[in-house]
TIBASE-64984 format. One line per field, with one value per residue: residue number from 1; residue in one letter; y, x, z of N, C-alpha, C in turn. Coordinates in steps of 0.2 Angstrom, whole numbers, m for minus. Example, Ala and Ser with C-alpha at 12.3 -4.5 7.8 and 13.67 -1.06 7.14 Angstrom:
BEGIN
nr = c(1  2) $
rest = c(a  s) $
ny = c(m28  m11) $
nx = c(66  64) $
nz = c(39  35) $
cay = c(m22  m5) $
cax = c(62  68) $
caz = c(39  36) $
cy = c(m16  0) $
cx = c(66  64) $
cz = c(39  39) $
***
This chain:
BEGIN
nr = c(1  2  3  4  5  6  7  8  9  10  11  12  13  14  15  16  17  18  19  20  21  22  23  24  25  26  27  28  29  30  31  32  33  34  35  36  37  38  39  40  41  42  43  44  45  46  47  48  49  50  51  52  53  54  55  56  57  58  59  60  61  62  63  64  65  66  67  68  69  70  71  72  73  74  75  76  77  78  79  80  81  82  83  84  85  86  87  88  89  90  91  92  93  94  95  96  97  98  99  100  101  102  103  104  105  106  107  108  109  110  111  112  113  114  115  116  117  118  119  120  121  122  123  124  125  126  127  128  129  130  131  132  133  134  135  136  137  138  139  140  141  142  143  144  145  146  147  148  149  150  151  152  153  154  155  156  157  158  159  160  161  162  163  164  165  166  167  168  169  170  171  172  173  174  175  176  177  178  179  180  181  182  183  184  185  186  187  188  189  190  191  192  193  194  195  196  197  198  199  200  201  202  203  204  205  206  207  208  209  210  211  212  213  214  215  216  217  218  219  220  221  222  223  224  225  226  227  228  229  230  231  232  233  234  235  236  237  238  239  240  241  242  243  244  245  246  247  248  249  250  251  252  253  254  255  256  257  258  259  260  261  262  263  264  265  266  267  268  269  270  271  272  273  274  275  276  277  278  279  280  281  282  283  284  285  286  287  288  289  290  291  292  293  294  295  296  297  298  299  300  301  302  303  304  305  306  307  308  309  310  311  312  313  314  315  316  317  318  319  320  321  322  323  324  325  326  327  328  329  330  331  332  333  334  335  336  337  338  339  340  341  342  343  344  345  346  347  348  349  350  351  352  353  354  355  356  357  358  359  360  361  362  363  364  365  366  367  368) $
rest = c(x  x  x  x  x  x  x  x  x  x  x  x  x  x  x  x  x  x  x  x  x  x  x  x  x  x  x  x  x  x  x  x  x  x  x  x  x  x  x  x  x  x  x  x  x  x  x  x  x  x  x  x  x  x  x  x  x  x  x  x  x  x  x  x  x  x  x  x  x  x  x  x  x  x  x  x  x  x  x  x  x  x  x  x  x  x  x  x  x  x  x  x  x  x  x  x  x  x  x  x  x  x  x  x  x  x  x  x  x  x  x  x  x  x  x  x  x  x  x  x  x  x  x  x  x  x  x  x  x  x  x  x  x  x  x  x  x  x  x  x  x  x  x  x  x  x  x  x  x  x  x  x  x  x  x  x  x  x  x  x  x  x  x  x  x  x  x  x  x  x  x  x  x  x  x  x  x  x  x  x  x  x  x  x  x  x  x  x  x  x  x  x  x  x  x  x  x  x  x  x  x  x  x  x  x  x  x  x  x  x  x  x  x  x  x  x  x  x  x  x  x  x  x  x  x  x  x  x  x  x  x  x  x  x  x  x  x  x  x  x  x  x  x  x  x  x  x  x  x  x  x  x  x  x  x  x  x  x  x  x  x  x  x  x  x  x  x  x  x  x  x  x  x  x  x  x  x  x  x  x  x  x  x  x  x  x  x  x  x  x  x  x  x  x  x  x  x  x  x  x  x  x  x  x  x  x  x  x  x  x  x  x  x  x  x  x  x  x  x  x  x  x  x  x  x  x  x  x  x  x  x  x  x  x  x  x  x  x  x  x  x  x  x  x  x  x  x  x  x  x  x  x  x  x  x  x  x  x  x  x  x  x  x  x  x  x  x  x) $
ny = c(136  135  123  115  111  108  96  88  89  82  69  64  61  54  44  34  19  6  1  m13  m30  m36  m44  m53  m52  m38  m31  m39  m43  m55  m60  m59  m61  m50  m36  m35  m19  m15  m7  m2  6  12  12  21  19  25  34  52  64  69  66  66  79  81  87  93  81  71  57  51  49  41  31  25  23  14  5  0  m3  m14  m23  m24  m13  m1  16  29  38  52  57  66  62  65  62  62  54  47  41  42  34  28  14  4  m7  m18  m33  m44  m56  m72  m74  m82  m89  m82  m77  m65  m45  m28  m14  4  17  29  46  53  60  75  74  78  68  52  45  33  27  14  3  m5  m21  m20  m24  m28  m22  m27  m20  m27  m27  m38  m47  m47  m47  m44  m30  m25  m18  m10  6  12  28  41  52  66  77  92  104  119  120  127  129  138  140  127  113  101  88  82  70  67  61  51  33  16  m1  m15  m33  m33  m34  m49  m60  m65  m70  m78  m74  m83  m86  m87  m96  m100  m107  m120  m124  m109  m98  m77  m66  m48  m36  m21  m10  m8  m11  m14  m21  m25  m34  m43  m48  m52  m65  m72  m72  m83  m94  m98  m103  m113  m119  m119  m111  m111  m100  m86  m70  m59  m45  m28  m29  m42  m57  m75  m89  m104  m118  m130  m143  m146  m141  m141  m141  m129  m118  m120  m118  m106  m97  m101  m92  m81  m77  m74  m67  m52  m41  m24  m14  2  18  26  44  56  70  77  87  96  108  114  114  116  106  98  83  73  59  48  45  58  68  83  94  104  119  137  145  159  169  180  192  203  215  222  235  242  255  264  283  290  307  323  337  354  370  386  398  407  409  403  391  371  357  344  327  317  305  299  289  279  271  258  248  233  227  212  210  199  181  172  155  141  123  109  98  82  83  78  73  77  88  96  99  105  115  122  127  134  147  153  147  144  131  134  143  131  126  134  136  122  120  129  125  113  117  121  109  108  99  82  73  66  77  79  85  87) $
nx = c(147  159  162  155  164  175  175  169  183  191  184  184  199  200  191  196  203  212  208  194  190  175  157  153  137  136  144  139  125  114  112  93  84  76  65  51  40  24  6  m10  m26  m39  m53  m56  m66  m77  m75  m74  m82  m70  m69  m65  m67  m79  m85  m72  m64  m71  m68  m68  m81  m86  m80  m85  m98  m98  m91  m103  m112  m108  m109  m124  m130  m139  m141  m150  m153  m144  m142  m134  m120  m113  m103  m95  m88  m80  m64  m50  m38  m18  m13  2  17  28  33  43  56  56  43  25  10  m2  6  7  7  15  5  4  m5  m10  m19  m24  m36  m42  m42  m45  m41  m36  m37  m47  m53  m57  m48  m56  m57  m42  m36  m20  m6  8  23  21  5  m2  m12  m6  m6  m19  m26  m33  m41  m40  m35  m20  m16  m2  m4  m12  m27  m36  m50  m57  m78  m87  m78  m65  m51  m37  m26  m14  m5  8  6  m9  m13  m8  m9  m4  m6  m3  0  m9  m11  m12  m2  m6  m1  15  31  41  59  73  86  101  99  105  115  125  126  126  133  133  140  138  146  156  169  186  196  192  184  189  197  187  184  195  195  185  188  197  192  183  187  197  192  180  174  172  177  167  166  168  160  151  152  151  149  149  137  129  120  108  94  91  106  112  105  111  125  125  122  133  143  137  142  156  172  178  189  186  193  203  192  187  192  181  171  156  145  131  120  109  109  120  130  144  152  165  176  190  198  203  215  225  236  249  246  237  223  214  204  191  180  166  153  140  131  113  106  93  91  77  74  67  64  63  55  60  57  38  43  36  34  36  34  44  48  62  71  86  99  111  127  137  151  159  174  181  200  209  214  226  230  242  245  250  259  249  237  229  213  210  218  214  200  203  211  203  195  202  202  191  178  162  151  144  155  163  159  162  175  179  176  185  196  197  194  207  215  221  214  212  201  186  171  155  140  123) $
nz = c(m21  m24  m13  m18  m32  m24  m16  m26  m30  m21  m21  m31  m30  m18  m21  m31  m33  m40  m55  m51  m51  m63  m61  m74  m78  m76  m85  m97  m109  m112  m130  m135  m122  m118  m111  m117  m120  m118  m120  m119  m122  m110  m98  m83  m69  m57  m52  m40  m46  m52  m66  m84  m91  m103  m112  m118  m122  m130  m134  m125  m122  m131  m129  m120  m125  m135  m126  m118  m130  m135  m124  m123  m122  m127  m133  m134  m147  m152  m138  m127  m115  m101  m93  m77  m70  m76  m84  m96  m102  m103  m101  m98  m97  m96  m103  m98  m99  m103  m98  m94  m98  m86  m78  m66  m69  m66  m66  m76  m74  m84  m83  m99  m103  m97  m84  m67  m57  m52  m41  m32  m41  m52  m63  m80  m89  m100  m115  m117  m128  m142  m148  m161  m162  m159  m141  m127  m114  m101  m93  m75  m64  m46  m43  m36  m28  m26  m23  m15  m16  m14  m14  m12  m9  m22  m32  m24  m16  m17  m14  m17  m19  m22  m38  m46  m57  m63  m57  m52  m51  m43  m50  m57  m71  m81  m90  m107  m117  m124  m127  m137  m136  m143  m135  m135  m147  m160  m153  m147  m140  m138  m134  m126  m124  m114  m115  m130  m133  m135  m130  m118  m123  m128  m114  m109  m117  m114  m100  m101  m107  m101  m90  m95  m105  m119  m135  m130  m132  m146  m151  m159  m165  m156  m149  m148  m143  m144  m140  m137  m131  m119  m125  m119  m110  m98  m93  m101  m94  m81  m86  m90  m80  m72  m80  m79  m67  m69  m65  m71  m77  m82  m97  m95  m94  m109  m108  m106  m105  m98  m101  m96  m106  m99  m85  m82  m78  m74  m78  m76  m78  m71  m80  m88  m93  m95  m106  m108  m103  m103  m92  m91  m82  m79  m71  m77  m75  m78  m73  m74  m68  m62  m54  m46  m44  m37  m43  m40  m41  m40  m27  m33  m47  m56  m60  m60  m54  m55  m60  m61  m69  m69  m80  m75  m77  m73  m74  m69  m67  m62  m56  m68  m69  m71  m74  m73  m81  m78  m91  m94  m82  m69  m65  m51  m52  m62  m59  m45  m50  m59  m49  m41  m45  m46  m54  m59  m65  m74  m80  m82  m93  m103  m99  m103  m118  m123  m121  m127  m139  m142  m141  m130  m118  m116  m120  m125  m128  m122  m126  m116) $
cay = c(133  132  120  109  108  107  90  85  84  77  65  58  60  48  37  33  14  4  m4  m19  m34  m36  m50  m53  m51  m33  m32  m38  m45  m61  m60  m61  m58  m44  m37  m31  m15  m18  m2  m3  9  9  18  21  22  27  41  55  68  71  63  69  86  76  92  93  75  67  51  47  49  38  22  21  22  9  0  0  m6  m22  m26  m25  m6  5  22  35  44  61  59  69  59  69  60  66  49  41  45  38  30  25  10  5  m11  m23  m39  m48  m63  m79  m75  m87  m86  m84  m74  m57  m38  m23  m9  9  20  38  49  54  67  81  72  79  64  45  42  30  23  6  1  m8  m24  m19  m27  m25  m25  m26  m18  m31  m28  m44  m46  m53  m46  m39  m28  m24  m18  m5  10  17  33  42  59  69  85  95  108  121  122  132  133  141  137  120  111  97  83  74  69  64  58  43  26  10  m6  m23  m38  m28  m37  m56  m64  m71  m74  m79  m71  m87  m84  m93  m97  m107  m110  m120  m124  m106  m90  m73  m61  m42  m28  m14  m4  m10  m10  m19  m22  m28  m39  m50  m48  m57  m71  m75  m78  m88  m100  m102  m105  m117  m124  m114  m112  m109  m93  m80  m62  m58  m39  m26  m29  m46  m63  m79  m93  m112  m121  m136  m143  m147  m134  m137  m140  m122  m113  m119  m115  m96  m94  m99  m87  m74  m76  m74  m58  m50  m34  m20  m9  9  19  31  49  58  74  76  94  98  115  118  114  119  103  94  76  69  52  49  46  65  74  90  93  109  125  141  147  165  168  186  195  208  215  228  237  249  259  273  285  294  314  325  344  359  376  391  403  414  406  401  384  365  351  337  319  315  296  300  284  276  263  255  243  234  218  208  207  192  178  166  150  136  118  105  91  78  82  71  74  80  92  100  103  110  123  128  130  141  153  154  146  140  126  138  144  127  125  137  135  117  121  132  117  105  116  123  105  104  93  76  70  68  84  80  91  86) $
cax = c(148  167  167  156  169  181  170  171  188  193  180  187  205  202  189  199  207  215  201  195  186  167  153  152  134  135  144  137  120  115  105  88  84  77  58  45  33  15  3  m15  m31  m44  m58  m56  m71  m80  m72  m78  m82  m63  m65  m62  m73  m81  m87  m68  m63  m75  m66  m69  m89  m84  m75  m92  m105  m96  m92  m111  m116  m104  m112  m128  m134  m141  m141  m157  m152  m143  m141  m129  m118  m110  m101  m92  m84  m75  m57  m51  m31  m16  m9  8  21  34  33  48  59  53  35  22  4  m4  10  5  14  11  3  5  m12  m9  m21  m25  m37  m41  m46  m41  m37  m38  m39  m51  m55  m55  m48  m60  m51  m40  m29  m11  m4  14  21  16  0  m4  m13  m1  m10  m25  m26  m39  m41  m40  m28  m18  m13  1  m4  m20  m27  m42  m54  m64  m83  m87  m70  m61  m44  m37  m21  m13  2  12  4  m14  m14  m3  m8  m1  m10  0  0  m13  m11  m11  1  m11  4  21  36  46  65  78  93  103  99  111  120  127  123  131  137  131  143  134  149  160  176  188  199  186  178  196  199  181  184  200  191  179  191  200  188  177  190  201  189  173  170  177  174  164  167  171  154  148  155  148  148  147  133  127  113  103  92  96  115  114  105  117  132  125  123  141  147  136  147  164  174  183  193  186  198  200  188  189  192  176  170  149  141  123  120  103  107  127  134  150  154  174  180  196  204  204  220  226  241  253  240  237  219  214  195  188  172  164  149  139  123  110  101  88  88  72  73  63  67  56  57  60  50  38  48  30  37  30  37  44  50  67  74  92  100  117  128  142  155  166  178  186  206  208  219  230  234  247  242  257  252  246  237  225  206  209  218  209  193  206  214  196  189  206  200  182  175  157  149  142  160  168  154  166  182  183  176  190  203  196  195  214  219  223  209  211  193  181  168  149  136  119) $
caz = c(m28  m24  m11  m23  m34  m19  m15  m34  m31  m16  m18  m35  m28  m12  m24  m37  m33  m45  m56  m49  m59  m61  m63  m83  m81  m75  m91  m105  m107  m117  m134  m134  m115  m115  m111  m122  m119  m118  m122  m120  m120  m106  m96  m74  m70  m50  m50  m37  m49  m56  m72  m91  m95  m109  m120  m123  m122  m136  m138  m118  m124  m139  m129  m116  m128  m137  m122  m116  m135  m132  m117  m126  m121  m136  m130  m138  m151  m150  m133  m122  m111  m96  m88  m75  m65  m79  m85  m102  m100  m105  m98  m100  m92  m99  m102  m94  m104  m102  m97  m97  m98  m82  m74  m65  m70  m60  m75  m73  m78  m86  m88  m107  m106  m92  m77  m62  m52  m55  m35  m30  m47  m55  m71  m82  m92  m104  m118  m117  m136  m142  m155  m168  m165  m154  m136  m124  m107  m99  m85  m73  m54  m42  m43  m29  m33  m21  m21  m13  m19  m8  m18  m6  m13  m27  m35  m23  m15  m21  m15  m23  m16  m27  m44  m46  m65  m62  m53  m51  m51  m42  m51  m61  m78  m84  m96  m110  m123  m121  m131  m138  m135  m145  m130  m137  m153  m163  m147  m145  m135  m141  m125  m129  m121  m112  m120  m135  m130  m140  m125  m115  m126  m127  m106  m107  m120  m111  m95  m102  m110  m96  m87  m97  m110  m126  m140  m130  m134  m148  m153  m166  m164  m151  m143  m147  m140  m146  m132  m138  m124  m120  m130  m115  m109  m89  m93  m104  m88  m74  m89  m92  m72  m70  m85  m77  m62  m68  m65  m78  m77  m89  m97  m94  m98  m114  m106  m107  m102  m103  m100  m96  m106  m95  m79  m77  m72  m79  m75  m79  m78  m69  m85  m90  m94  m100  m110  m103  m105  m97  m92  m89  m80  m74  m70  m79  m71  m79  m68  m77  m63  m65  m49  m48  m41  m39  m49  m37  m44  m35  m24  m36  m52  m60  m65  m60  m51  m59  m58  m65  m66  m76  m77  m72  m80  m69  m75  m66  m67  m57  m58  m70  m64  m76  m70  m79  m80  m81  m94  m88  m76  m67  m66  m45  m52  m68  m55  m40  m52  m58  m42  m37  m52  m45  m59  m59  m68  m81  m82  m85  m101  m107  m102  m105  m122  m127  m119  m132  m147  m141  m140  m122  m116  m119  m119  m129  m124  m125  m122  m118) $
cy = c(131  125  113  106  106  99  85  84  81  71  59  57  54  43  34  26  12  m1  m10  m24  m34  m43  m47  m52  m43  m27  m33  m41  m53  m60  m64  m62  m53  m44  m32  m26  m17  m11  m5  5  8  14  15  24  22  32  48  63  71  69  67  73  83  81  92  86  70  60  49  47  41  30  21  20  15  2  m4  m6  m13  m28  m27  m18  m2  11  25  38  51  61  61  68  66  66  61  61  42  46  41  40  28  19  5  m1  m15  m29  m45  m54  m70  m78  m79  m84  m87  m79  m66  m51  m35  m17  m3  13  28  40  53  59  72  80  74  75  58  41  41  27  16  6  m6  m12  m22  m21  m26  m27  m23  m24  m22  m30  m32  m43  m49  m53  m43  m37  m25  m23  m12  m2  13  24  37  48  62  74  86  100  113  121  128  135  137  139  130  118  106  94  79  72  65  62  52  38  21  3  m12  m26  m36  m31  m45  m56  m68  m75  m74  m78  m78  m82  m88  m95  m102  m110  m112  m123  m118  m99  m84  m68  m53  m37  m25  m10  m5  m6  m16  m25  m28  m33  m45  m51  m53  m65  m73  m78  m82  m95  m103  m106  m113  m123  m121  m116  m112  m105  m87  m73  m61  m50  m35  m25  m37  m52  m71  m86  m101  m115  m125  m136  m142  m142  m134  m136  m131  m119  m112  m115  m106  m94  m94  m93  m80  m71  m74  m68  m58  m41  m31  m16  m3  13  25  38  52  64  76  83  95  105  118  118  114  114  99  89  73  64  51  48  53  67  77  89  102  117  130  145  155  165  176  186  200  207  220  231  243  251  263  276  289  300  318  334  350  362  381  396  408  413  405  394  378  360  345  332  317  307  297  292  284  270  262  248  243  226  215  207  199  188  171  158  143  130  113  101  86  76  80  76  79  87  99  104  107  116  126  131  134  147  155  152  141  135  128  141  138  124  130  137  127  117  123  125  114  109  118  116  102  99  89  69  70  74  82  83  87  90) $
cx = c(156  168  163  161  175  180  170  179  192  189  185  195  206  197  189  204  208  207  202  190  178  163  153  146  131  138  143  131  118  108  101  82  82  67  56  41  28  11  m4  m20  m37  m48  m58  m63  m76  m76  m76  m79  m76  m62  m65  m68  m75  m82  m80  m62  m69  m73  m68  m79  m89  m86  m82  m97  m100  m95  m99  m114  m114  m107  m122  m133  m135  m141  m146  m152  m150  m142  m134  m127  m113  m107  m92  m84  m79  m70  m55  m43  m26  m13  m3  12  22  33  41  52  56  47  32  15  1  m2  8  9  9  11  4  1  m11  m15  m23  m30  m36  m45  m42  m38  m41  m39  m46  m54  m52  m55  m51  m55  m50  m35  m22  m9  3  16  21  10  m5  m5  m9  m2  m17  m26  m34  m38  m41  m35  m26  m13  m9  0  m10  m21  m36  m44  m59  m71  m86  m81  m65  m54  m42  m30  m19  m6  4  8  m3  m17  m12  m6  m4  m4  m4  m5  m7  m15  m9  m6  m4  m6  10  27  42  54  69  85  95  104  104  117  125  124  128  128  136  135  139  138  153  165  181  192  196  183  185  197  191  181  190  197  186  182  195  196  183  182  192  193  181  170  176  172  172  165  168  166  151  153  150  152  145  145  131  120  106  100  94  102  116  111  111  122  130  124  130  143  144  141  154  168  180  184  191  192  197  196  191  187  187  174  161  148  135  122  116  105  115  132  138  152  161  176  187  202  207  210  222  235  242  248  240  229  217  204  194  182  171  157  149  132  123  105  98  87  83  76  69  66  60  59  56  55  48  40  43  29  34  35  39  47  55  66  81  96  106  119  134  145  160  167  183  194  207  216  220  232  236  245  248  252  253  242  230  217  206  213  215  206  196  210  206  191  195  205  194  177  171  156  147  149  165  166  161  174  184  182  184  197  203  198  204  219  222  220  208  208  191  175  161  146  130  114) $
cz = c(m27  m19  m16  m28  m30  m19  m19  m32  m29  m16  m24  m34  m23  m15  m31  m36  m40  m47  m55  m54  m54  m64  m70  m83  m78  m81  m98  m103  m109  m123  m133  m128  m113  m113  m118  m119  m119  m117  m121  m120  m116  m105  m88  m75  m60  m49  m46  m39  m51  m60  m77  m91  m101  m114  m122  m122  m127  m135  m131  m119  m129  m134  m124  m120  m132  m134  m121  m123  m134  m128  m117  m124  m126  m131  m136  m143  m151  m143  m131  m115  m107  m90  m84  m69  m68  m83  m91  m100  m103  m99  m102  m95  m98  m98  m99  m96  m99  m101  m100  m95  m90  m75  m73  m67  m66  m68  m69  m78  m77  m90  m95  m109  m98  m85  m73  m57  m53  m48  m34  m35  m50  m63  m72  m86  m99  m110  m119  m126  m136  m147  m164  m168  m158  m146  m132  m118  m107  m93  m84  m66  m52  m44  m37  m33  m26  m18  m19  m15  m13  m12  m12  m10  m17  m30  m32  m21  m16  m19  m18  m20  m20  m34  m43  m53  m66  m58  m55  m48  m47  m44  m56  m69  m79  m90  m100  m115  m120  m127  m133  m138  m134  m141  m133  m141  m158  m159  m146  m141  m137  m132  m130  m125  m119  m117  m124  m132  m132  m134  m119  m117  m126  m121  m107  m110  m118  m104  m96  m104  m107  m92  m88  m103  m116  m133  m140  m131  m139  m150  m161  m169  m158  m146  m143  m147  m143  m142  m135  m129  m123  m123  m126  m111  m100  m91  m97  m97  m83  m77  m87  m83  m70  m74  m82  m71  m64  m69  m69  m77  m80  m90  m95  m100  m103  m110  m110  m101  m103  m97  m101  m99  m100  m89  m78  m76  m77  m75  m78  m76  m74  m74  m89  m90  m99  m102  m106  m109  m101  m99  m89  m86  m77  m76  m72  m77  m74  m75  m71  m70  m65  m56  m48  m41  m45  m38  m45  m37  m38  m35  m29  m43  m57  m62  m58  m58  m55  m58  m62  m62  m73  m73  m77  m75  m77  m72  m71  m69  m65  m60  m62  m67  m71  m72  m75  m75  m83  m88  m91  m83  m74  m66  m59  m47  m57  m61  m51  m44  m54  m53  m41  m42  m50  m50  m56  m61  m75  m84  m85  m92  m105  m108  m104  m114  m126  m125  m124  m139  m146  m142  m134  m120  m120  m115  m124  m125  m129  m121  m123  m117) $
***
């Protein structure tokens, strides 16, 4: 554990350069660009005896007999379907900006009830719907599923590799409908931040209007840009492909400290510093033991053997160790004074806490 943190802070100490500038469109986005979800309900079905237990899967009885009627099959009255090689699905993929009708996606089929495995099954076609409502694809095809599983006869030993509920279809779904998206409209484009940043959103509309001409772009807030374009729809693509190209400086980022309660782990920015503090750390260790002995009476005595367990409680605690922290100090060395303390990851949950509410620590401190 120490030399991880040893590692944490050599690593941010030798890669910590001077920021350097990035593409704008690794920075911000452009309204209206983005993809849509797509959800549908379906049925796999040649499955080799690993589909949905139907006595507690009802609704996988439901969508065949339904299916069937469709297709013009009446099924007898009261009859009792058992089927063992169909599986009932969700399927799930994004619709992608600009899609048109015709254009393939790749869909991903999640079991829904308690099939054991959807290897070697075919999804039957199914409507993709968005959340309006509206059908905007249809999938249908083979699944490759990535993980294998093996069963000896008669129930007994059974292994299992990798996920056998999950498949993945290529190219698996059509485009039926096409998502209009307004680029442009009005002849302008608005610029979206990934991170509001007041700073940053002016370092961007500077190089834009250098670049293109004073007046082509202002701030409408500290995450949204508004981008006068050409009218004509090639002349607006080339324009937004240059703009995506031009490198703009972010500002520094706002000192952040973020903590995993579950899993220990604490990640700090290189803008982190501490204000002049002194930190103390020891170990207490308590151990309850039980020794059993056994109690044998003497020769002749009349008495009975017995079974003691008297127990034992031991504490100890490691010399505690103080250590003073100039203010100021940088992220390389926060981490290098908590590692020469021996503090773990569950230990720094704690002491950066106290740093923050004491006022030393100058971060923001979230926990997730």
């Amino acid at each position: 554990m120490k030399s991880l943190l040893t590692a944490i802070a050599l690593g941010f100490a030798m890669l910590a350069p001077a920021a350097q500038a990035e593409r704008l469109k690794d920075l911000a986005s452009i309204a209206g660009v983005r993809e849509n979800q797509l959800m549908g309900y379906g049925l796999v079905v040649g499955l080799d005896g690993s589909g949905d237990q139907t006595t507690q899967t009802p609704f996988t009885i439901q969508s065949v007999a339904s299916m069937l009627q469709q297709l013009g099959v009446t099924l007898p009255s009261g009859s009792q379907l058992q089927l063992r090689n169909v599986a009932a699905v969700m399927v799930t993929t994004s619709l992608p900006a600009f899609a048109q009708p015709g254009q393939q996606l790749d869909v991903t089929v999640s079991s829904l009830g308690n099939a054991r495995s959807l290897r070697g099954g075919t999804l039957l076609m199914t409507p993709l719907k968005g959340a309006d409502g509206q059908i905007y694809g249809m999938a249908q095809g083979n699944l490759v599923v990535g993980g294998v599983g093996a069963q000896a006869p008669g129930g007994g030993a059974s292994t299992v590799v990798n996920h056998l509920s999950v498949g993945r279809i290529s190219n698996g779904a059509t485009v039926e409908r096409a998502v209009p998206t307004a680029l442009g409209e009005g002849g302008q484009i608005r610029l979206e931040l990934k991170n509001a940043d007041f700073a940053t959103t002016s370092r961007v509309v500077t190089a834009i209007n250098n670049r293109f001409g004073a007046g082509i772009a202002y701030a409408l807030d500290g995450r949204v840009i508004r981008v006068t374009s050409p009218a004509a729809s090639d002349q607006r693509v080339a324009f937004i492909g240059q703009l995506e190209e031009l490198d703009v400086q972010p500002a520094t980022l706002p000192a952040k400290v973020i903590m995993n309660a579950r899993t220990g782990s604490v990640v700090m920015n290189q803008s982190v510093t501490l204000q002049a503090c002194a930190i103390s750390h020891g170990n207490l260790q308590v151990s309850v033991a039980a020794d059993t002995q056994v109690s044998q009476p003497g020769p002749l005595s009349g008495g009975q053997t017995a079974v003691t367990q008297p127990g034992s409680v031991d504490i100890q605690q490691a010399p505690g160790k103080v250590l003073q922290l100039q203010a100021g100090a940088q992220l390389a060395d926060v981490v290098k004074a908590l590692n020469a303390i021996g503090a773990s990851p569950q230990d720094l949950l704690a002491i950066l806490q106290a740093m923050k509410a004491s006022g030393a620590l100058r971060a923001e401190l979230e926990i997730i």
